[in-house]
N, C-alpha and C positions, 0 to 999 in steps of 0.2 A: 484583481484590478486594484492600480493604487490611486488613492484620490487624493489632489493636491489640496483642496479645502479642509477636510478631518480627517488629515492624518492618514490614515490606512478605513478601505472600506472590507468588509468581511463577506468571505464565498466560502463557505465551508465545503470541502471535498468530499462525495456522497461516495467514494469507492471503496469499499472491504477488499480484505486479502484474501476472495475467498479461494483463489488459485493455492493457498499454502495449506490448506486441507491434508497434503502428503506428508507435514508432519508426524513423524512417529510419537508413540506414546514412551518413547524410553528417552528419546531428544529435549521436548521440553514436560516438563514436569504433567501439564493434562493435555497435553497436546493441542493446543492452543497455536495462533499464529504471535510471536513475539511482541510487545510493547511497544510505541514509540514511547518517550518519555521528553517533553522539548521542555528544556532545561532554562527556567526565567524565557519561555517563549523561544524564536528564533533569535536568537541573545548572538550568535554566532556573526549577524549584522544590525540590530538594532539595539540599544541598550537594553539590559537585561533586567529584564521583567518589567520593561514598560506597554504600553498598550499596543505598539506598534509590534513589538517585538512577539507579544503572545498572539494577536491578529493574526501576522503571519505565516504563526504558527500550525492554526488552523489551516489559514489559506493553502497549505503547502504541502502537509501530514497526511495519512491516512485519519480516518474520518473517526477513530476508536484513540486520537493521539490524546496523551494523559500531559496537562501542563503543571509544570514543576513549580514550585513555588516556594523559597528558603526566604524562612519566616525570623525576621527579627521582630523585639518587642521596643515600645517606643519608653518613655521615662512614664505615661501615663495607661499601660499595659496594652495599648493595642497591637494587633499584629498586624506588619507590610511586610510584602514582597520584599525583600532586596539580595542581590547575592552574597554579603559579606557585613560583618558585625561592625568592618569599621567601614561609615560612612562614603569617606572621602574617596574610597575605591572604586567609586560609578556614580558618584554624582557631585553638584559644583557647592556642597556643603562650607566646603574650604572659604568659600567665595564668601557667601551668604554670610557663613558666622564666623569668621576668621578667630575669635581670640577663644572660639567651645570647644579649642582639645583637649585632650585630657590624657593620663597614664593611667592603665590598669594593669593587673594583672589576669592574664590569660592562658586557664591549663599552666599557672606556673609560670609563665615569661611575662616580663615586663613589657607590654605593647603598648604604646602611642598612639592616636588617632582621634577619628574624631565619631563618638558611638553612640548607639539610638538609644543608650539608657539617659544620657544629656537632654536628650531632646522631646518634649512632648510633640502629639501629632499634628495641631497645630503650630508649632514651628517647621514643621517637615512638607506642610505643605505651600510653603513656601522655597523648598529643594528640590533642583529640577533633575531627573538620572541623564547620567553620558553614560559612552562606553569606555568600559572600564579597561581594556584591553588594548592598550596602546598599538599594538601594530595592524588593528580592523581600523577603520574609516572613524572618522570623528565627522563625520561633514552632517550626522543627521544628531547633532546635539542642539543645534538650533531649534529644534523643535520644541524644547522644556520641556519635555514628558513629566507628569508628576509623577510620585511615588504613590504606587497603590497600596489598600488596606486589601489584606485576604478577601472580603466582604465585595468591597470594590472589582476587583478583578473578577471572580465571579460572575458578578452581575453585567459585569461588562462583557465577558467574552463567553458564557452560560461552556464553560467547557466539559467534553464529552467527561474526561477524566481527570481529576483533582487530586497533584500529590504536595502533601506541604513536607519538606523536611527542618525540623525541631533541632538544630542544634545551639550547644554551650547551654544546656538547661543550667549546667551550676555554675553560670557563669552570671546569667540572670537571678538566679536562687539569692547570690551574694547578693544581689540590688534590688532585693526586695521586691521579685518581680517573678511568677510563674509559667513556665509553659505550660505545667499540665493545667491549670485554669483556663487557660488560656484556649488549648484545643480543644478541651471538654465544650466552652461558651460555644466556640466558635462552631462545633460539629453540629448543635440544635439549630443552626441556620442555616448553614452549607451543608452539601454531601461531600465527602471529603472519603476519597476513594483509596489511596495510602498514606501515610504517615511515618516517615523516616526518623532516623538519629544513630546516634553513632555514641550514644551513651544508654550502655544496659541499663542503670536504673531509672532512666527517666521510661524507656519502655515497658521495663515491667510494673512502675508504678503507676502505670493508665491501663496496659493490658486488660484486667478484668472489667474494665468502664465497655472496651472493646467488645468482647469475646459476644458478646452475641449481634453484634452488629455486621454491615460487606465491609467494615473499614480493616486495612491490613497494616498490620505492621511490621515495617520493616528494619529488618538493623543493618544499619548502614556501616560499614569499614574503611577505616580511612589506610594511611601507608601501613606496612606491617610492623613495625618500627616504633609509631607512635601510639601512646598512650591512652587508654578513655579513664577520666578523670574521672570517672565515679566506681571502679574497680583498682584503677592500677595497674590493669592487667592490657600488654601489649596488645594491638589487633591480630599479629601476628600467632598468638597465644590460643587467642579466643577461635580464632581459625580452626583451631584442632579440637574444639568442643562445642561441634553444631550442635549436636544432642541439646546440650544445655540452653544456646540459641532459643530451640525450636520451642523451649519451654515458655518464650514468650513472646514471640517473632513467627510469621507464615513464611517471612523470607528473608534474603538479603543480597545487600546493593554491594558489588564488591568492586574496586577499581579494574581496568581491564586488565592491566597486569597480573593481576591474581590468576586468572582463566589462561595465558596465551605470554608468559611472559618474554620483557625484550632485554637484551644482554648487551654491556657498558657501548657496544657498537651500532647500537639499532636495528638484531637482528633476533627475530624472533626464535627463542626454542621450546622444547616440547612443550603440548598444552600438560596441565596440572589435570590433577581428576577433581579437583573445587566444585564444579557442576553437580560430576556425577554424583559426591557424597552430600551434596545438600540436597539434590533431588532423593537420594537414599532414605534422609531423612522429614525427607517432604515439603523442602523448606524451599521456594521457589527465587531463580537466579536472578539479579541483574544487573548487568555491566553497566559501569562510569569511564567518565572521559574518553568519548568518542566526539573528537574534536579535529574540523577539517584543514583548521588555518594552523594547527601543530604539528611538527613535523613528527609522523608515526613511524614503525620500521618500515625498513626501504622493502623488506616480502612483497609489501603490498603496493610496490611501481608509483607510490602519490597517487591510487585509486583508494577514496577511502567509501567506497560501495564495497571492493574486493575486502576493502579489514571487517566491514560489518559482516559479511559472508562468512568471514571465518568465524565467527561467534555463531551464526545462527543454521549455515550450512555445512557442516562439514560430517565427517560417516561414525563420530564419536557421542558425540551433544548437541544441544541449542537451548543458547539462554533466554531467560522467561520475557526479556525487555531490552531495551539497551537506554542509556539518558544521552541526551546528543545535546549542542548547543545549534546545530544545523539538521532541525527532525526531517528535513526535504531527503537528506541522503539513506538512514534506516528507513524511512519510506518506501523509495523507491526501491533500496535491496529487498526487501522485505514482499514488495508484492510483485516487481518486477523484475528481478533477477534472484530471487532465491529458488535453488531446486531445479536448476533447468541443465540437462548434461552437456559435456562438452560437444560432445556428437550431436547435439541438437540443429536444427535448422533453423536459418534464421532468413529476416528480407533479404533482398538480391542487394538493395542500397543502402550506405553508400558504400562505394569502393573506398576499401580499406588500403592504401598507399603509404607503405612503412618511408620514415624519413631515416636513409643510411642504416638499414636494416629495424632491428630493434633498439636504435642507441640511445633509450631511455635506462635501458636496463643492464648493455655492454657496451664497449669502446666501437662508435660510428666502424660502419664497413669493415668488419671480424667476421670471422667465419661464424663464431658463439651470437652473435648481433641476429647474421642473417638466417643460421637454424633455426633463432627463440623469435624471429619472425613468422617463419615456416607455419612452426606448431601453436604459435598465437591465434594462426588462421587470416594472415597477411591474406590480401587478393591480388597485389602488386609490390614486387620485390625489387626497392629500387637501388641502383648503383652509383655513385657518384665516379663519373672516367675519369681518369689523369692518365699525364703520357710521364712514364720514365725516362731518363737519359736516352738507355738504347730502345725506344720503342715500346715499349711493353705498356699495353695499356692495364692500369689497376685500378681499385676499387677505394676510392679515399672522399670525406667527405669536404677536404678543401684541397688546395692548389699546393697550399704551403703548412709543410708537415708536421710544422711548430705547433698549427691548430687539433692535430688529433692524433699525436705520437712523443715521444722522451728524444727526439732528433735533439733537441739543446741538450743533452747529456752526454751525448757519443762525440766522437773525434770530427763527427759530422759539423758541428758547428762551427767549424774555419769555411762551410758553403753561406752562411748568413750572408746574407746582399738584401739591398732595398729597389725594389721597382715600384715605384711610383704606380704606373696606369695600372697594376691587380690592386696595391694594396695601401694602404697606409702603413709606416715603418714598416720594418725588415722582416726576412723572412726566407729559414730554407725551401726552394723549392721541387719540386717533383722531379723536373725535368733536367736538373741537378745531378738526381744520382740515378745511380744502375737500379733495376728489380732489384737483383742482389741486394746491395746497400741498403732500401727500403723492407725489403722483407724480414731484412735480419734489426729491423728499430721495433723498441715497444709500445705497442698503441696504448693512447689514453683514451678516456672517457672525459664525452663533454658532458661539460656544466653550465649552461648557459644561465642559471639563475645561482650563479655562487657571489654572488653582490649582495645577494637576500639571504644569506648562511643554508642555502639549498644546495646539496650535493646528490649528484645519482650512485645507486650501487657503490659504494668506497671497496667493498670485498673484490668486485672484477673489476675496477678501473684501469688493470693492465691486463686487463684476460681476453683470451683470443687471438688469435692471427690474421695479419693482413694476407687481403689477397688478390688475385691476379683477375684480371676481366674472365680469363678462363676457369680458372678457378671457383669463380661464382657462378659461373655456367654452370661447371659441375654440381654443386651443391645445391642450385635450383632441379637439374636433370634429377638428380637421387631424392627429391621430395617427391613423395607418394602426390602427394597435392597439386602440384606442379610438374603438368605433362604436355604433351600434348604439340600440335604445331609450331611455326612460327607467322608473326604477327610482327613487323617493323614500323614506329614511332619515330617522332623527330622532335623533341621540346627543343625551342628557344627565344630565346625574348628578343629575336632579331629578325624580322620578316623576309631579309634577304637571303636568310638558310635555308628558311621554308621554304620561300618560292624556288628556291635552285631545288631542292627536294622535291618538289611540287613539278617539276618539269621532268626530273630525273626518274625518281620513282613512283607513277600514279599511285601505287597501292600501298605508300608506306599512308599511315595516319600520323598525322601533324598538328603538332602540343603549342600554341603560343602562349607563352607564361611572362603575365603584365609583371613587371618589377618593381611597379609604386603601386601608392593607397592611389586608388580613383574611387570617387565616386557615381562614375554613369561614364557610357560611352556612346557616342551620336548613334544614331544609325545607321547613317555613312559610314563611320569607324567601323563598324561591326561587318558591314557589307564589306569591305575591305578585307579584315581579317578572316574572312569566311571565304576568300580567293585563296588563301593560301593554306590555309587552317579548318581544321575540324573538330577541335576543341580547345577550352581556355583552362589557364589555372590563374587564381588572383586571389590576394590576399583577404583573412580575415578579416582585417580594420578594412579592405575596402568594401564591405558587406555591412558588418556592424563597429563602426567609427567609437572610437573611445575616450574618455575625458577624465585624464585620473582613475582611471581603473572602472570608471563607468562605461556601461553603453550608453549613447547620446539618440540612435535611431538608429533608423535602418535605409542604407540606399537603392536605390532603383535596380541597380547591377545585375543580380542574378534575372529578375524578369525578365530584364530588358536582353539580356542572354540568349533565355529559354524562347522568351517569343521569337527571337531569330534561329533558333534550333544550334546552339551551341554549347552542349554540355562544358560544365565546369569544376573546378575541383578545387579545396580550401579546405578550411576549419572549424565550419559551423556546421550542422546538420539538418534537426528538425528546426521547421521558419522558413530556415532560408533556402531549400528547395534545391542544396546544390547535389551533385551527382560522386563524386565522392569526396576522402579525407585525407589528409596526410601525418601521419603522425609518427613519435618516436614511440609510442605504446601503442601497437597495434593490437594487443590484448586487449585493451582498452576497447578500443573499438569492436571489435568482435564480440564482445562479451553487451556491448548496447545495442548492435544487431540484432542478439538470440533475446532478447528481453522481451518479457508477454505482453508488456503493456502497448508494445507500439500494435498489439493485434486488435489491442480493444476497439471500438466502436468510438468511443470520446477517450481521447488518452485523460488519464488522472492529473491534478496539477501539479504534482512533485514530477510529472514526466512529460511537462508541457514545456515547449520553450518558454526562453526569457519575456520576455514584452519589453521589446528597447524602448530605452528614457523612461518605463516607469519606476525604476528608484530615483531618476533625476527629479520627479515632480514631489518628493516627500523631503527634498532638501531645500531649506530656508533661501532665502535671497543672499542674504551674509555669509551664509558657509557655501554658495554656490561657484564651483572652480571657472575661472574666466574660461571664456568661450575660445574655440580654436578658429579656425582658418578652417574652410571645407577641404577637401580633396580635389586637385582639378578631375574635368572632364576628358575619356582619351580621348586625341582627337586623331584625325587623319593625320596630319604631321608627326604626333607621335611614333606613327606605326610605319612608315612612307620610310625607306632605307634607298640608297643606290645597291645597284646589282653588286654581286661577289668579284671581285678582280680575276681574271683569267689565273692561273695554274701557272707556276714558274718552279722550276726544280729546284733542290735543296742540296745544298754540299751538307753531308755529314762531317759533323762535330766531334774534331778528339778530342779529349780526354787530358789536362794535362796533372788533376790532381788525385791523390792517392785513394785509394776505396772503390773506384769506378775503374769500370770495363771499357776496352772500346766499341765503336758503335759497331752491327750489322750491314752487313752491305745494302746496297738499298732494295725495297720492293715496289714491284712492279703490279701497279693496278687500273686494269685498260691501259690507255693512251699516258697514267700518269705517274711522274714517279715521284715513291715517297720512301723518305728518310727514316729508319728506324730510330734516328737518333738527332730530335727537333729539337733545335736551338731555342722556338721561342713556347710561352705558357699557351696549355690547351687548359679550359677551366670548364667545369659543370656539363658533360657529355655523360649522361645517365641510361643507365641501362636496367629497364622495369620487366626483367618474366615475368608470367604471374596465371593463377590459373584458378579462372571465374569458371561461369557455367558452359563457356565453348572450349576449355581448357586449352588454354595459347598462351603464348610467351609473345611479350610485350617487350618493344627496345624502345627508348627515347633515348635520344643527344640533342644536348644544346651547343650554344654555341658564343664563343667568349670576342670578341671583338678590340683589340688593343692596336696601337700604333707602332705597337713591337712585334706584333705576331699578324702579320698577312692573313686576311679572314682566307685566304686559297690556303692554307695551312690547314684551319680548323674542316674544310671541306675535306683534305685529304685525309681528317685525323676522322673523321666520320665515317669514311668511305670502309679505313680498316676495323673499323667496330661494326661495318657490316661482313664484312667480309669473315671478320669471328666470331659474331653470329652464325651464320651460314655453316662454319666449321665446328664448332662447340654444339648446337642447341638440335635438340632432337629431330626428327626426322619428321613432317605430317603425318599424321594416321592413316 
């Protein structure tokens, strides 16, 4: 819990890992469950190494978490926390004493800044920490956190585990200022559990002060590349004479790189045997920079539980610790998803609902998308319908092809037209060219966060092949996993599709999917959409509303749902009680399914939901982002459509440009007849196999609504995606 009065109030997590017991003895060095290490606290959101930031670090950690603490000395020897030698890097120093910088040299390089040998501790307590890391949130610097003394901190937060790291001992030496005095005083008052650096001789000059003490010391490695200034000798160097290490070191702290490294492209290759030969020689492991808001190799899908995994679970090794600036994520892998197999079983909730297969990981609607769905452990394999020139329905996840294929690269781009009522600006679309045409363009991979230099998979961004409505039949038919009957769905955000569905077929199940933020729906509204509908799907923000990347609270929506008995499906999970998820990592989700902790009896806090608005109540009045506008409420009107227009036949469309086939004659279904070759756009007609615990296939079609395409159009384009159902999908048991 966060308290708006002081700051952060403290709940220490009473939970042990004692589920990781299956540690072997050749994995980590005694067999032990891995380290947190929360690096200046949760420094990943509050400024690093302030009070808030180690609070919550507790608050969040498994209950054995070790708080990290990089110790500079002031002008008058004391030691503070702070992450970095020169001031000005996380805190408003600059402000306070504008004309105290100064040039040193450092390791050799002339550095500029502004540095705590200038400063006695009394001047410093009047310097208030930010966060130093420009692309995190600055909205909690309003708070003026002070700069803690080692002593201070301590006493403040009594943490289970204390690691200070000692570095630039000879940088302090030159100014007349010791570390080793310094941790010698300081060890007679605190218990100080390890003690890093990344300079051999300042370790082996306290070593035997140590050697009968729990204190551990660690030698810490910086890039391989650079220097430790009290040797000369590269880290890289040093690397290859642990022996020599261990002569006055129990262990050491090595970048992840070293363990796991990644290649000029962000792709991980072989691990090293680093682990193995320091456990060889006894010397116990632990990885650095495990950092959420960095972008890591893409291996690991932007799961950065799955990178921690690979450090601690994998059939090779497992390192002794890991230092995180976010210890909630080692946490949780560590006692709730480490060690659990892939065949394992997990809750029935929520439904896992891939968005355009896996197109987290390969180009939206690919065949490689919707296999590495399959084997993700997807529950719902969904299809986005488009109609082609002549007929042919296919699997794409927009209308218009620019969005998720190289169509501006081919000859195709003399089809470029603008229609207003799908789109803003122009756009080739579907029903433009032949299958043919389409199948022979190469799809791309979206990126929907490439504004924020986020890219997915760069390796298969053209990999995979588009494919046909039939064609993903097959490819659901041939999964082991997905068998089984047929089950027909109807999504659309149109009440008038439903209810014609609603009359047409009793036993299809029918999806209304709200298309805005709401936040509450009457319950009128709801009785309403419960005539035609038997379940909802609505947006995240209309669940938990956001403000700048916060959450603000929580809306009524999902109860108000449930108590009318109307499952729904979104993007949050634990909280907010929905029924399932949609996403482009459905790995992701399946892998929070199988995790032990949701078995517990009180889940731990690193695996409790959020608490909406309580980071809003630890942010000052000055740095507080102006308020939004709520969401409206649906209301009846919203949802109240006129009925579908009667059924009028369709003249097939020739053909008059190069590339394109001409149309199919027409088909005949019941009473109605439909054109292989529609003139106007059919958009978001989804088709979800999937195969839960009654093992069925699932279809859902929406339905797009334009002033150019006759909604009696999109009913006929529905009718033949039943119809391909029927002929594609297995047979009932």
């Amino acid at each position: 819990m966060i308290s708006s009065d002081s700051g952060a109030s403290l709940t220490v997590s009473k939970y042990m890992p004692i589920d990781f017991l299956v540690v072997k003895e050749k994995d980590a060095l005694k067999g032990n469950a891995p380290l947190v290490i929360a690096r200046g606290g949760f420094s990943g959101l509050f400024p690093d190494s302030s009070s808030a930031a180690y609070s919550l670090a507790l608050m969040t950690s498994l209950s054995n978490v070790v708080l990290w603490c990089d110790v500079q000395l002031s002008k008058d020897g004391a030691g503070i926390c702070f992450p970095d030698m020169k001031l000005e890097n996380a805190s408003d120093i600059s402000i306070v004493f504008k004309n105290r910088n100064n040039v040193y040299l450092v390791n050799g390089v002339s550095t500029p800044g502004w540095f705590s040998v200038d400063f006695t501790l009394t001047d410093l307590e009047t310097v208030a920490l930010n966060q130093g890391v420009y692309s995190r949130s600055g909205k909690f610097d309003g708070n003026l956190f002070p700069i803690l003394t080692v002593q201070e901190m301590v006493k403040l937060t009594r943490p289970p585990g204390l690691w200070l790291n000692l570095q630039h001992d000879v940088f302090y030496t030159k100014h007349n200022l010791s570390m080793r005095n310094f941790v010698l005083s300081v060890s007679k008052s605190v218990i100080v559990d390890y003690i890093s650096s990344p300079e051999v001789a300042f370790l082996r000059g306290v070593s035997q002060r140590f050697k009968a003490t729990k204190t551990k010391l660690i030698f810490r490695f910086l890039e391989k590349e650079e220097t430790d200034p009290s040797t000369n000798q590269t880290y890289g160097s040093l690397l290859n004479n642990l022996t020599f290490i261990k002569t006055f070191a129990s262990g050491i702290l090595v970048p992840k790189g070293y363990i796991w490294p990644v290649n000029k492209n962000s792709y991980l290759e072989s691990s090293t045997l680093v682990v193995q030969n320091a456990h060889k020689e006894g010397l116990e492991v632990f990885g650095s920079d495990f950092i959420n808001d960095i972008p890591f190799s893409y291996n690991y899908s932007y799961d950065p539980i799955a990178e921690v995994l690979n450090f601690i679970d994998n059939d090779a090794f497992s390192v002794d610790g890991v230092l995180s600036d976010f210890p909630i994520t080692p946490s949780a892998a560590i006692d709730c998803f480490a060690h659990i197999g892939k065949n394992a079983s997990g809750q029935e909730k929520p439904l896992i609902i891939s968005y355009n297969g896996a197109s987290g990981d390969y180009p939206s609607c690919t065949d490689l998308a919707y296999t590495k769905a399959i084997s993700d452990g997807v529950d719902v394999l969904d299809c986005n319908v488009q109609m082609t020139k002549d007929g042919t329905p296919i699997c794409l996840s927009s209308i218009n092809l620019m969005d998720s294929t190289k169509v501006a690269q081919t000859p195709f781009s003399t089809f470029t037209t603008t229609i207003t009522e799908l789109q803003k600006g122009s756009g080739i679309f579907t029903f433009n060219l032949t299958w043919e045409d389409i199948r022979s363009l190469t799809p791309a991979i979206s990126n929907p966060y490439s504004t924020f230099r986020l890219s997915r998979n760069p390796a298969a961004k053209t990999a995979g092949k588009l494919v046909s409505l039939s064609d993903f039949l097959s490819i659901a038919k041939e999964a082991n996993s997905l068998s089984g009957g047929v089950l027909i769905g109807i999504e659309s955000t149109n009440s008038s599709v439903l209810k014609e569905f609603k009359e047409k077929k009793k036993n299809y199940e029918l999806v209304y999917r709200v298309d805005e933020n709401i936040r509450d729906a009457s319950d009128a509204t709801i009785e309403d959409i419960k005539k035609f509908a038997t379940s909802v799907v609505i947006s995240k923000d209309s669940i938990y509303p956001e403000n700048k990347a916060f959450i603000t609270g929580a809306t009524d929506i999902v109860s108000r749902l449930k108590k009318n008995n109307l499952p729904k499906s979104t993007h949050f999970v634990t909280g907010a009680g929905i029924d399932g998820v949609i996403t482009s990592f459905p790995q992701t989700a399946a892998s929070y399914r199988k995790n032990r902790c949701l078995k517990y009896k009180n889940a731990p806090s690193y695996m409790s939901p959020v608490q909406p608005g309580s980071l809003m109540q630890v942010i000052t009045s000055d740095e507080m982002p102006p308020a939004l506008a709520p969401y409206p409420v649906l209301t009846e009107s919203d949802v109240a459509e006129p009925p579908l227009q009667e059924v009028a036949p369709a003249t097939p469309a020739s053909s008059t440009n190069a590339g394109t086939t001409a149309p199919a004659p027409p088909h005949q279904t019941g009473n109605l007849e439909l054109p292989h070759a529609l003139s106007c756009p059919i958009l978001l007609c989804s088709l979800w196999p999937f195969c839960c615990y009654e093992k069925v296939y699932k279809i859902t079609c929406s339905h797009f609504r334009s002033p150019v395409c006759p909604s009696s159009t999109a009913w006929i384009f529905c009718c033949l995606v039943t119809e391909l159902i029927q002929i594609f999908s297995p047979k009932p048991q």
